[in-house]
C-alpha positions in Angstrom: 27.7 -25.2 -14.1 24.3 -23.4 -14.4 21.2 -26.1 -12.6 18.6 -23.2 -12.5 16.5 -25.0 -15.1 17.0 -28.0 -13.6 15.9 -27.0 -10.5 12.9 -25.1 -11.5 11.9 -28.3 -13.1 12.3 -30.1 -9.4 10.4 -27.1 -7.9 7.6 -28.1 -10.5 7.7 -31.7 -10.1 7.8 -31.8 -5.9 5.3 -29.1 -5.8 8.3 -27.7 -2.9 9.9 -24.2 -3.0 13.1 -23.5 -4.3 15.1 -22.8 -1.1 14.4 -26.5 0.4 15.8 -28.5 -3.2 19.4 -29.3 -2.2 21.3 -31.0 -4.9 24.5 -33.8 -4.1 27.3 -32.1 -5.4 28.8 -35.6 -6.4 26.2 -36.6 -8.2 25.9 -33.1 -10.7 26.2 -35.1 -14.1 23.2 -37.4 -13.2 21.4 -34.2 -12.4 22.3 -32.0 -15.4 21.7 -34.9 -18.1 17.5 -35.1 -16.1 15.3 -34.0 -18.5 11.7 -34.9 -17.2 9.4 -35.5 -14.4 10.0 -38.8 -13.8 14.3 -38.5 -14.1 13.4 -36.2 -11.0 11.6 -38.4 -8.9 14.3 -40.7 -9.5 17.0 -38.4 -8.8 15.3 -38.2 -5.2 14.5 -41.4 -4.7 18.4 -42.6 -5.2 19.7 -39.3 -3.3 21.0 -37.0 -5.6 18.2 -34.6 -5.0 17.9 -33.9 -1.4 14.5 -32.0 0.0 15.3 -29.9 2.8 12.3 -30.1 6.0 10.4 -27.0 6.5 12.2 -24.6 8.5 8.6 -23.1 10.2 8.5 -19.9 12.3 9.3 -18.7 15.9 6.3 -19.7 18.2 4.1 -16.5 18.9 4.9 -15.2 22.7 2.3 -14.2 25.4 2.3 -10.5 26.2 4.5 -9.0 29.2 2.1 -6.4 29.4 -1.6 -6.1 29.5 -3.7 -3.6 26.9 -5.4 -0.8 29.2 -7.2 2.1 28.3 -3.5 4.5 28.2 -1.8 1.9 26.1 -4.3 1.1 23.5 -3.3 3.7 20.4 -6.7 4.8 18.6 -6.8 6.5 15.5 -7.7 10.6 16.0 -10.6 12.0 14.6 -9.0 15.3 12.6 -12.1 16.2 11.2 -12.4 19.5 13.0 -8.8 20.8 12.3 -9.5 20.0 8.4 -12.1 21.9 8.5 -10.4 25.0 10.6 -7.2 24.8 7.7 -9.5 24.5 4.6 -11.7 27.3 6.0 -9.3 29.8 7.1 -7.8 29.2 3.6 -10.5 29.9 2.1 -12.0 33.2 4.3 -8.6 34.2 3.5 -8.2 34.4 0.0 -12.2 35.4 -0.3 -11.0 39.0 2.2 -8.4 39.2 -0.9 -10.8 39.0 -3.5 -12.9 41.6 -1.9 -10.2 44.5 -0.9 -9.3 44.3 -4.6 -12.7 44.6 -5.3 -13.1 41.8 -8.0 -16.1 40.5 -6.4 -19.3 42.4 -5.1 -20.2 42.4 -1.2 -23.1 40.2 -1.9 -21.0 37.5 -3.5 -18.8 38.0 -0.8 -21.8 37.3 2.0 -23.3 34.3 -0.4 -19.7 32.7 -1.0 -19.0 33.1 3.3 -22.3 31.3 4.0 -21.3 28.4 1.7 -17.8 28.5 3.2 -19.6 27.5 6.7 -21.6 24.9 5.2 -18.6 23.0 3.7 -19.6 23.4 0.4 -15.9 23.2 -1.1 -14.0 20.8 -0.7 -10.8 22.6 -1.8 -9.2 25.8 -2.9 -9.7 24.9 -6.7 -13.5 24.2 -6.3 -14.5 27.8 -5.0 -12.8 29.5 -7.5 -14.8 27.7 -10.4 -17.8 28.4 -8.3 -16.5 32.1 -8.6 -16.3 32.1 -12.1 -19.5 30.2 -13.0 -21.3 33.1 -10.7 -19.0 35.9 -12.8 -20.2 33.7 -16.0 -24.3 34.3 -14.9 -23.8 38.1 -14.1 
């Protein structure tokens, strides 16, 4: 015999959650023939419908240990080995460009220069800037 409705509608009514309604397993025709709110509050009144006490959580524990300066865990800064990996990636494929000689030394020193200033942000970004300054010559 299915009740889910049934309690739903006692979860609705008792404003309780769904794990403390306990239905009497004697009583299971009384229950399944309830239609409204009020054949609920009935139902709990006489004892069919039981509503379980809150069950609560485990009491929060004083710390063993005490927080010094080696045990507290701080976030790193990695703002210097981004910029070493997105740099070297960079210088790197910039050297390739200019051994195959598809871009002249001046781009070269210009596109360097903005390398050191952080101007890209990513692979991607420098080689549209490469093409916009292929586009203007």
């Amino acid at each position: 015999m299915k009740l889910d409705k049934k309690k739903e509608l006692a979860v609705r009514t008792l404003k309780v959650g769904k794990a403390r309604i306990v239905f009497n397993i004697n009583r299971l025709d009384e229950i399944k023939e309830a239609i409204t709110k009020q054949d609920i509050r009935d139902l709990v009144s006489s004892g069919a419908i039981k509503v379980n006490e809150i069950k609560g959580r485990k009491t929060k524990r004083k710390r063993k240990t005490r927080r010094r300066i080696g045990s507290v865990k701080i976030k790193v800064n990695t703002r210097k080995r981004d910029y070493m990996t997105i740099t070297r990636k960079l210088r790197s494929y910039l050297l390739d460009l200019k051994k195959r000689n598809a871009i002249p030394a001046d781009v070269y020193k210009q596109m360097r220069k903005e390398i050191r200033l952080s101007s890209f942000k990513s692979l991607a970004q420098m080689k549209d800037r490469i093409a916009k300054i292929r586009r203007e010559n």
